[in-house]
TORKOL-805636 format. One record per atom (N, C-alpha, C): residue number from 1; x negated, y, z; residue in one letter. Coordinates in Angstrom, 3 decimals. Each point is the difference from the previous one (the first is absolute). Layout:
% residues N
<NUM, <X, Y, Z>, "a"> ...
//
This chain:
% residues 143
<1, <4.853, 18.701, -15.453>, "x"> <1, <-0.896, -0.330, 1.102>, "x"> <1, <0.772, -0.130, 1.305>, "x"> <2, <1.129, 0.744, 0.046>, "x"> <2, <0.839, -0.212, 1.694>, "x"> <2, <0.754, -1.089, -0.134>, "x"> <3, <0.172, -0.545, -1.225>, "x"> <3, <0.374, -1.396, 0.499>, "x"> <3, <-0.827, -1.041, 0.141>, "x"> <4, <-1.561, 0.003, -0.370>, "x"> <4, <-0.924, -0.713, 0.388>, "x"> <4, <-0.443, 0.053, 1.939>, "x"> <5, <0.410, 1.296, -0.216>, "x"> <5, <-0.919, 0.259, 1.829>, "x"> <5, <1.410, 0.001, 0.796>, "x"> <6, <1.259, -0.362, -0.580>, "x"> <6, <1.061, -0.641, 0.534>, "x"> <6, <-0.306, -1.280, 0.912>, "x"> <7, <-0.273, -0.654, -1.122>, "x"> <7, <-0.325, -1.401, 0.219>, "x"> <7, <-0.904, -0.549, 0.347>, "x"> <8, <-1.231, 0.849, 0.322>, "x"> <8, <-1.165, 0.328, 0.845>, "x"> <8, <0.445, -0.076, 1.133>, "x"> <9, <0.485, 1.031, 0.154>, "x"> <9, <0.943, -0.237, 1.356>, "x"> <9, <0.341, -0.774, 0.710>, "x"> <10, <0.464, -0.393, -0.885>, "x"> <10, <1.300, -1.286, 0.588>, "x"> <10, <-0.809, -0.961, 0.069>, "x"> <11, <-0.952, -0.603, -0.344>, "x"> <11, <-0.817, -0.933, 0.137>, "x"> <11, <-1.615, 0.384, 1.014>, "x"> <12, <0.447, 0.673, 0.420>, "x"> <12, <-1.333, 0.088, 0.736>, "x"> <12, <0.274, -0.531, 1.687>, "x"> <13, <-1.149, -0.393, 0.385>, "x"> <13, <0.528, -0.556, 1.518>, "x"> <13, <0.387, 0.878, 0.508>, "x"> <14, <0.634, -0.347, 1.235>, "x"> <14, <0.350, 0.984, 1.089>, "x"> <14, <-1.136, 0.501, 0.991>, "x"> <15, <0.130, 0.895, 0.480>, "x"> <15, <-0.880, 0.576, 0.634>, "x"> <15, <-0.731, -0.513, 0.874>, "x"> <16, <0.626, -1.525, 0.732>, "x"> <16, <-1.331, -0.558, 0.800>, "x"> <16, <-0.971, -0.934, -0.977>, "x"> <17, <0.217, -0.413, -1.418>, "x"> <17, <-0.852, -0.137, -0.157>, "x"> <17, <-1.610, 0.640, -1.042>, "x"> <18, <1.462, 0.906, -0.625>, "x"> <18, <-0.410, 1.751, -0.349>, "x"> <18, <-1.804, 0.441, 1.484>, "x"> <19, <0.389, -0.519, 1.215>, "x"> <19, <-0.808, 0.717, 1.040>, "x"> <19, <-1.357, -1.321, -0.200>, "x"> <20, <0.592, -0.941, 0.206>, "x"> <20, <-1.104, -1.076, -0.092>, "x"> <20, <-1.372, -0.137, -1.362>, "x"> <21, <0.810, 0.929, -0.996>, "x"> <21, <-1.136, -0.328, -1.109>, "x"> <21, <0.438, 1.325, -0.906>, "x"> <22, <-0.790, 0.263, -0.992>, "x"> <22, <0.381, 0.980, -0.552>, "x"> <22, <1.430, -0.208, -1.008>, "x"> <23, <0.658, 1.005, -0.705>, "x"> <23, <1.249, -0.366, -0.597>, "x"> <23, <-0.069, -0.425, -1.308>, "x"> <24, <0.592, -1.243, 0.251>, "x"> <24, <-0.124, -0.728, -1.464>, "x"> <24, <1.517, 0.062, -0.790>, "x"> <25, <-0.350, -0.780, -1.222>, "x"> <25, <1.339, -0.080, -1.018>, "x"> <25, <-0.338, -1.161, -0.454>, "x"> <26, <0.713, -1.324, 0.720>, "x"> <26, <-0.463, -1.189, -0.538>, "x"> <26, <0.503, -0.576, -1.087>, "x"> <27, <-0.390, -0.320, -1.229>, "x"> <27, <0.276, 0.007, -1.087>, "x"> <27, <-0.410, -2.043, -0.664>, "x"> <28, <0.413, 0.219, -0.872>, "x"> <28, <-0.086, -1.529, -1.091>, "x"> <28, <-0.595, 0.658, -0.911>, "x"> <29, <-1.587, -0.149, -0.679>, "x"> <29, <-0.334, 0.474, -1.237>, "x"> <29, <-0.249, -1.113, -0.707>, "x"> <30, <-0.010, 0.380, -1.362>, "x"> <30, <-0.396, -1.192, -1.234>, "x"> <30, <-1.985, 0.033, 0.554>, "x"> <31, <-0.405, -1.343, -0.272>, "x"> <31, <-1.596, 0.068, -0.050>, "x"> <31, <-0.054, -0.012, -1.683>, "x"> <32, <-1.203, -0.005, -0.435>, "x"> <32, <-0.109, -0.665, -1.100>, "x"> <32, <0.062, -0.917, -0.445>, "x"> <33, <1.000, -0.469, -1.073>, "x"> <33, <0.393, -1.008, -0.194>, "x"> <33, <-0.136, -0.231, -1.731>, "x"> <34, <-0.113, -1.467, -0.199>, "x"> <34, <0.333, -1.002, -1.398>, "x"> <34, <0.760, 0.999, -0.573>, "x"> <35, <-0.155, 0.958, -1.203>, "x"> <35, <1.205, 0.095, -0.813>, "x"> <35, <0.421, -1.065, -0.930>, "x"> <36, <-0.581, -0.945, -0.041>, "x"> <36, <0.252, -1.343, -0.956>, "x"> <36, <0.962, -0.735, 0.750>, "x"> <37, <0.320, 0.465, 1.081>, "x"> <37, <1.060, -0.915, 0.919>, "x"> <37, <1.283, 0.720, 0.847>, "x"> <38, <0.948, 0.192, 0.373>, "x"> <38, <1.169, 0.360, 0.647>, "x"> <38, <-1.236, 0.418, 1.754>, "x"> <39, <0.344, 0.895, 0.441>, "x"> <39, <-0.468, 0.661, 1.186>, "x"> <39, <1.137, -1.038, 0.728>, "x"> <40, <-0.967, -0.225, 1.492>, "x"> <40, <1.017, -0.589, 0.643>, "x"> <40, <-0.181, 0.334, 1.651>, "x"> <41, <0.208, -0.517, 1.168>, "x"> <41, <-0.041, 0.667, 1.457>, "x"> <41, <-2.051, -0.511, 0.045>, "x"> <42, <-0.453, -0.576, -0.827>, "x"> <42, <-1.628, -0.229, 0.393>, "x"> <42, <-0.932, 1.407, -0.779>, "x"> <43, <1.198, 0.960, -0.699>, "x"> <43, <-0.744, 1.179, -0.430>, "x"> <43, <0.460, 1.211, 0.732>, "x"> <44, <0.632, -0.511, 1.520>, "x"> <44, <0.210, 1.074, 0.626>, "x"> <44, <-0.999, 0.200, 1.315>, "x"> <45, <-0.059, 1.111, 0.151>, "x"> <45, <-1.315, 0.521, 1.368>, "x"> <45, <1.257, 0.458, 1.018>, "x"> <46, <0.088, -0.034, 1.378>, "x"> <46, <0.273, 0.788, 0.989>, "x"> <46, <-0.743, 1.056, 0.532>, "x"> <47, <0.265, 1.609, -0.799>, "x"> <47, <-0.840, 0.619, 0.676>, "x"> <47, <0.151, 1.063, 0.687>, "x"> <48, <-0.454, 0.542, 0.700>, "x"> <48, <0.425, 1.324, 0.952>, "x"> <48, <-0.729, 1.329, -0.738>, "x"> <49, <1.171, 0.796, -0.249>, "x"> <49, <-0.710, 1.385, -0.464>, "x"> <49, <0.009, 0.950, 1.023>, "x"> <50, <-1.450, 0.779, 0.545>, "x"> <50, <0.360, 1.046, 1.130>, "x"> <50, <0.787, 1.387, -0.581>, "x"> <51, <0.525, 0.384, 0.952>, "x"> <51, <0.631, 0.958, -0.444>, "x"> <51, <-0.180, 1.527, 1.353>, "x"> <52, <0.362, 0.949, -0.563>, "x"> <52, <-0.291, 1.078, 1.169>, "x"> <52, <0.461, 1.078, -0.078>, "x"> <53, <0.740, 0.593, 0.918>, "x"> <53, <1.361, 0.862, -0.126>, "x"> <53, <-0.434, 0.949, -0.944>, "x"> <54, <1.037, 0.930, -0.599>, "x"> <54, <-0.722, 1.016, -0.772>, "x"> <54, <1.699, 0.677, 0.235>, "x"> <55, <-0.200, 1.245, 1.204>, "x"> <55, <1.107, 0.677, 0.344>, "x"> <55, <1.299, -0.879, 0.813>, "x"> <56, <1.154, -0.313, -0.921>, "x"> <56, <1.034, -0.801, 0.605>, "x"> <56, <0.434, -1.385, -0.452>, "x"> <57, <-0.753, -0.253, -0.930>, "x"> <57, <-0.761, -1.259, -0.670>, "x"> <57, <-0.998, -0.759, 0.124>, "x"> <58, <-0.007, -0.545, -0.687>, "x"> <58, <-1.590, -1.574, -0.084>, "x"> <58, <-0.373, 0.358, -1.433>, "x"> <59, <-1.396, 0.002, -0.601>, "x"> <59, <-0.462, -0.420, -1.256>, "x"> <59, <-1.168, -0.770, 0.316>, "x"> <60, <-0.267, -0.997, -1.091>, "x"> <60, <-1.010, -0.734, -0.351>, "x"> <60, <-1.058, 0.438, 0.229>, "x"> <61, <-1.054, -0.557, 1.118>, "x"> <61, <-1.516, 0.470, 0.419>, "x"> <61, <-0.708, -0.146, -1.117>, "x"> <62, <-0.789, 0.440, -1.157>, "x"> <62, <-0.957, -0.038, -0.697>, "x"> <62, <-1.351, 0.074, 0.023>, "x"> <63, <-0.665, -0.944, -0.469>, "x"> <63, <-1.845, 0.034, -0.052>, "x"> <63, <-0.178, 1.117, -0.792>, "x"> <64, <-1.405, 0.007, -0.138>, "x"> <64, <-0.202, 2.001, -0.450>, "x"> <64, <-0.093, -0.867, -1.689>, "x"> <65, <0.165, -0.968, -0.698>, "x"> <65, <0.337, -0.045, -1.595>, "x"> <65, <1.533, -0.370, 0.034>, "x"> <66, <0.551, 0.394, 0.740>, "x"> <66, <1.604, 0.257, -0.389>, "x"> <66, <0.798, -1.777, 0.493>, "x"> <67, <-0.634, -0.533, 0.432>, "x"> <67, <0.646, -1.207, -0.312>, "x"> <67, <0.408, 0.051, 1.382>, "x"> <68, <1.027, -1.109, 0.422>, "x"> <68, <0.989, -0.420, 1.533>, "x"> <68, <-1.068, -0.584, 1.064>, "x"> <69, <0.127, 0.751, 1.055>, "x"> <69, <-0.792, -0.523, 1.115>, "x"> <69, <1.076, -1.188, 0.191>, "x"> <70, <-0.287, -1.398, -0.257>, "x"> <70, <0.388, -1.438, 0.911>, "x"> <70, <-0.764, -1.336, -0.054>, "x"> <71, <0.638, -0.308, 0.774>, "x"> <71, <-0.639, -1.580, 0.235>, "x"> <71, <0.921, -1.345, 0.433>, "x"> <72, <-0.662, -1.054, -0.124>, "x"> <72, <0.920, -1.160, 0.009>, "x"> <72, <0.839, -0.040, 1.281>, "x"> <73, <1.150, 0.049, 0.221>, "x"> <73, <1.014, 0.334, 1.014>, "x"> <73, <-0.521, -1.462, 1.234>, "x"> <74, <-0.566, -0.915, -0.664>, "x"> <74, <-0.348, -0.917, 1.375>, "x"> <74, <-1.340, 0.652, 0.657>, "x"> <75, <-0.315, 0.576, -0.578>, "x"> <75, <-1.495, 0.661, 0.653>, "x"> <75, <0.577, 1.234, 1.440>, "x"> <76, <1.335, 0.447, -0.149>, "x"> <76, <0.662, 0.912, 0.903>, "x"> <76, <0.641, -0.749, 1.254>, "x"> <77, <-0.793, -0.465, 0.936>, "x"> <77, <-0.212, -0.600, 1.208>, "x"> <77, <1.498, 0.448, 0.683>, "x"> <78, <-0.258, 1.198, 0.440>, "x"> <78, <0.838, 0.820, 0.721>, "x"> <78, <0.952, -0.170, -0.932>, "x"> <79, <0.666, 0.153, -1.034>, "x"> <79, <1.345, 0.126, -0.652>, "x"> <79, <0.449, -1.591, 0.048>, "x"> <80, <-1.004, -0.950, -0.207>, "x"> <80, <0.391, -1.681, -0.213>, "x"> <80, <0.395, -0.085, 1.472>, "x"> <81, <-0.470, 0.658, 0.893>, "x"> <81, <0.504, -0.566, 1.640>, "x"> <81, <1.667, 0.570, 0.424>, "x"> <82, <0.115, 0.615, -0.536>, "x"> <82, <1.795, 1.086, 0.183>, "x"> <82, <0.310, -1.197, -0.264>, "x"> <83, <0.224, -0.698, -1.307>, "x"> <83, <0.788, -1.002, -0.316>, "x"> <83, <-0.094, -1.664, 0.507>, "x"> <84, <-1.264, -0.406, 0.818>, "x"> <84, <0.076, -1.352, 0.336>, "x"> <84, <-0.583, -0.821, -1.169>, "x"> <85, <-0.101, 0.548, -1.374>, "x"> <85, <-0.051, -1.100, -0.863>, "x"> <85, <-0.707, 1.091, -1.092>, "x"> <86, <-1.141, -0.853, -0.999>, "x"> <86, <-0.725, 0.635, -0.663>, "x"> <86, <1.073, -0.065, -1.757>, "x"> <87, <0.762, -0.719, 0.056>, "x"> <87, <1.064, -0.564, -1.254>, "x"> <87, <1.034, 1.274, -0.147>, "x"> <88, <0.136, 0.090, -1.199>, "x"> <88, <1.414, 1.259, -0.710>, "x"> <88, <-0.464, 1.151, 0.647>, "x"> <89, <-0.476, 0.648, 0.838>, "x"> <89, <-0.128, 1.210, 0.538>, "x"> <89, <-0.358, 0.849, -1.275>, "x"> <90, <0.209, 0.085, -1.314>, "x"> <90, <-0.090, 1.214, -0.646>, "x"> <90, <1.403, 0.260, -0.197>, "x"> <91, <1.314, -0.094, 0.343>, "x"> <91, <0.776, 1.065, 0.202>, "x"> <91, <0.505, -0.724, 1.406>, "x"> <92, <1.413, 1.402, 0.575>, "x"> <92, <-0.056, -0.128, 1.137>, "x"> <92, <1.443, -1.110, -0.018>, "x"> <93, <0.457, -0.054, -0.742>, "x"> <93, <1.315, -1.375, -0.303>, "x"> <93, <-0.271, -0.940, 0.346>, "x"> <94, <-1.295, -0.732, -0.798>, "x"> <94, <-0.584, -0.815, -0.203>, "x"> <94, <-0.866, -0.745, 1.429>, "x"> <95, <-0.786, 1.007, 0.282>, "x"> <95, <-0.711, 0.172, 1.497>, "x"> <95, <1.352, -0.479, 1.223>, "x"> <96, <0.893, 0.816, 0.169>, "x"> <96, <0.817, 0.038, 0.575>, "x"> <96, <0.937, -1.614, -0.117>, "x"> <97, <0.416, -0.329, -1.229>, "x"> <97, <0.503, -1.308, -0.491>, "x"> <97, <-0.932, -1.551, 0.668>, "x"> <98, <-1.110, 0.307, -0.292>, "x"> <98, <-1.054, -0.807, 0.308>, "x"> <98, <-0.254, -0.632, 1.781>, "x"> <99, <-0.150, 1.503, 0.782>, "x"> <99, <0.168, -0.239, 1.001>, "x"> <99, <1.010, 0.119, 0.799>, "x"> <100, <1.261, -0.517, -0.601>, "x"> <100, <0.836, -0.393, 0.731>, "x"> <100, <0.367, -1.467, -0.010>, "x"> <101, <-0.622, -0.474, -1.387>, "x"> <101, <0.054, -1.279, -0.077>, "x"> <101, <-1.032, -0.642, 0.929>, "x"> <102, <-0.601, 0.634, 0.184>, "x"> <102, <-1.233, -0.899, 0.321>, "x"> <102, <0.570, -0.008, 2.101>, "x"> <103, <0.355, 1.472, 0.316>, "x"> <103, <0.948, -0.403, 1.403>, "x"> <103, <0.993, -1.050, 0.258>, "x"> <104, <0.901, -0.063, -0.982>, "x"> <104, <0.927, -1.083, -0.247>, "x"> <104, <-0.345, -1.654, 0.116>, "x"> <105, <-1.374, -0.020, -0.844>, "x"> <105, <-0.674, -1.195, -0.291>, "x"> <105, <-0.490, -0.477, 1.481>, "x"> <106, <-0.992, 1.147, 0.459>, "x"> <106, <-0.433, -0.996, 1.113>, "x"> <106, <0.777, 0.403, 1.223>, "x"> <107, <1.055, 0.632, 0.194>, "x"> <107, <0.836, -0.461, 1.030>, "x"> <107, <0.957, -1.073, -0.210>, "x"> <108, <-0.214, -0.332, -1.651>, "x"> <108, <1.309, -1.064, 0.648>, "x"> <108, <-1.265, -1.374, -0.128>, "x"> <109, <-0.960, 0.169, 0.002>, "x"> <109, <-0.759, -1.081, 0.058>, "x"> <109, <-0.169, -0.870, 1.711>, "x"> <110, <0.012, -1.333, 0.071>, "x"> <110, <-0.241, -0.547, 1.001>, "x"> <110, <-0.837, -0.029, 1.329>, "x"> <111, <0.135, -0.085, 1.179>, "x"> <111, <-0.828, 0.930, 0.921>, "x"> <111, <-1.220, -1.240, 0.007>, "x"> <112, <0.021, -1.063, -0.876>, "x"> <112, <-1.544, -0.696, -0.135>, "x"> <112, <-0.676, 0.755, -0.577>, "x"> <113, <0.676, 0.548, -1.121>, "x"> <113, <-0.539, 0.300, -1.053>, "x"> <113, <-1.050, 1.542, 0.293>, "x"> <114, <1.219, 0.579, 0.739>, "x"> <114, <-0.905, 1.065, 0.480>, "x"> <114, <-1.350, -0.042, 1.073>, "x"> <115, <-0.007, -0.702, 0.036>, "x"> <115, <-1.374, -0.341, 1.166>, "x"> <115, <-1.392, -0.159, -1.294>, "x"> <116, <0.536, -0.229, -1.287>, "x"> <116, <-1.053, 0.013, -0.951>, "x"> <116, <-1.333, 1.494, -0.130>, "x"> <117, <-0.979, 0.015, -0.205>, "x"> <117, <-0.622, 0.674, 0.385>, "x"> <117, <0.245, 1.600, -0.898>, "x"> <118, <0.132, -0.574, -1.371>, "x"> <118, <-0.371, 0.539, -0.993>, "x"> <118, <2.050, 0.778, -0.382>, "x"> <119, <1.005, -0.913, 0.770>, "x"> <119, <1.322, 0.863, -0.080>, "x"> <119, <-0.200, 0.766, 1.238>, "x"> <120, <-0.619, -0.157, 1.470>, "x"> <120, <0.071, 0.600, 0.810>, "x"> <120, <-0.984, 2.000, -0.565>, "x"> <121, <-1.019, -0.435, -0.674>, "x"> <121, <-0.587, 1.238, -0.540>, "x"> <121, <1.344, 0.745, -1.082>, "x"> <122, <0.081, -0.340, -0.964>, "x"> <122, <1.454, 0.222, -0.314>, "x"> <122, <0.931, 1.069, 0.616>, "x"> <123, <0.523, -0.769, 1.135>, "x"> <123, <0.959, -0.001, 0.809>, "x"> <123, <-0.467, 1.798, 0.827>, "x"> <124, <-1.497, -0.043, 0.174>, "x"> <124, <-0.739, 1.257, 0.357>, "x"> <124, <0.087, 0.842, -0.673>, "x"> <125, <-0.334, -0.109, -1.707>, "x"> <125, <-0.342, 0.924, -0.580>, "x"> <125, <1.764, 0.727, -0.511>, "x"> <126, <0.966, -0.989, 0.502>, "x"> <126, <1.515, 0.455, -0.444>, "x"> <126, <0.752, 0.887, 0.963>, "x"> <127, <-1.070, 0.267, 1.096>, "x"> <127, <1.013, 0.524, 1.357>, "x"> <127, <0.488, 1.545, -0.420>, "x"> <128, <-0.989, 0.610, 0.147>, "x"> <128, <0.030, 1.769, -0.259>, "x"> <128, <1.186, 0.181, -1.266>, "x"> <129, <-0.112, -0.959, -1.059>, "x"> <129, <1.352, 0.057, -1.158>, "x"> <129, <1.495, -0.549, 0.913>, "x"> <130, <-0.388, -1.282, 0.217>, "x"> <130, <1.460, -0.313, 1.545>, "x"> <130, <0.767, 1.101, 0.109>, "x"> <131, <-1.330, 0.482, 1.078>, "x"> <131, <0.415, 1.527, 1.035>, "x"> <131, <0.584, 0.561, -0.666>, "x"> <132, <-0.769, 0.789, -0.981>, "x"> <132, <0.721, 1.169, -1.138>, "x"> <132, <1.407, -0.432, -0.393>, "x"> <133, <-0.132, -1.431, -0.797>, "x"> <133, <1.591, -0.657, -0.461>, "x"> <133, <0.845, 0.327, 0.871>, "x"> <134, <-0.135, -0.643, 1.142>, "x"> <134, <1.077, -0.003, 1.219>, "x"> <134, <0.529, 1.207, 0.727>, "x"> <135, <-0.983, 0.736, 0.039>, "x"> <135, <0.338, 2.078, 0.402>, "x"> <135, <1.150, 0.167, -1.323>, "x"> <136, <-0.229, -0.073, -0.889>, "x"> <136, <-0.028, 0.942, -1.037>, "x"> <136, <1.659, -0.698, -0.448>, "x"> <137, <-0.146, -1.128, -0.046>, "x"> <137, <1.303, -1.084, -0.664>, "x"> <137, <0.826, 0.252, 1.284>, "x"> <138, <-0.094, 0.438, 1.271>, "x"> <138, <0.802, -0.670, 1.009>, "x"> <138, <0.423, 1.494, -0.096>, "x"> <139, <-0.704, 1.017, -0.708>, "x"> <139, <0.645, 1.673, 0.417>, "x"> <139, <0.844, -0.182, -1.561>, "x"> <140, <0.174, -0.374, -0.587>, "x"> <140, <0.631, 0.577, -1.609>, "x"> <140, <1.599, -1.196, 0.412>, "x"> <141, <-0.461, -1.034, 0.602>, "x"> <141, <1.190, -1.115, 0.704>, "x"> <141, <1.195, 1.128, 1.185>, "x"> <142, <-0.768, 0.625, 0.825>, "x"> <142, <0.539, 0.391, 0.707>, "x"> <142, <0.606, 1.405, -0.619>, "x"> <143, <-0.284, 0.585, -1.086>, "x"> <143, <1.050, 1.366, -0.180>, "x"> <143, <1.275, -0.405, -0.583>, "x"> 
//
């Protein structure tokens, strides 16, 4: 089990967005799927399991018949806004990978282009990740 709530760990947001919503463990589950056919990424769910300290740890929030308190990780408003983008956010690689491409993309895009309505929203919902990138990359550059 301590190498499960290891990796609990390690995958759980950081504390501002830990404050914004309750603490999740965003996960890839199988849905039900064709066993007559190969499982493929259309039998996977994005979902958020709550979780809630127990001493110097996290365990799995449970309904009173034993099963995982979660829900579909796009339904988590507050956790989809940390990242700028509702795409890959079930791990933090991925999340992280995603929106850096997507900084890359529309800065090197054309300043017509940016006057578009729908890259200028974009361009909004990418700032607060920016910020974070640029603090965070410009302190690990500088030691």
């Amino acid at each position: 089990m301590k190498t499960g709530v290891t990796r609990a760990r390690r995958r759980l947001l950081t504390a501002r967005a830990a404050l914004l919503c309750v603490l999740l463990l965003p996960l890839m589950s199988y849905t039900a799927a064709d066993a007559t056919r190969p499982w493929g990424i259309a039998d996977v769910a994005m979902i958020a399991v709550e979780l809630e300290q127990d001493g110097e740890t996290f365990r799995v929030r449970k309904r009173e018949d034993g099963r995982p308190v979660f829900q579909p990780l796009e339904q988590e408003s507050a956790y989809i806004q940390v990242f700028g983008s509702p795409n890959n956010v079930y791990h933090p690689n991925e999340a992280a990978a995603e929106a850096f491409t997507n900084i890359v993309i529309l800065d090197s895009m054309p300043d017509s282009a940016k006057r578009n309505p729908r890259v200028q929203r974009q361009q909004k919902a990418m700032e607060p990740v920016r910020k974070w990138f640029l603090e965070h990359l410009r302190q690990a550059d500088a030691q």
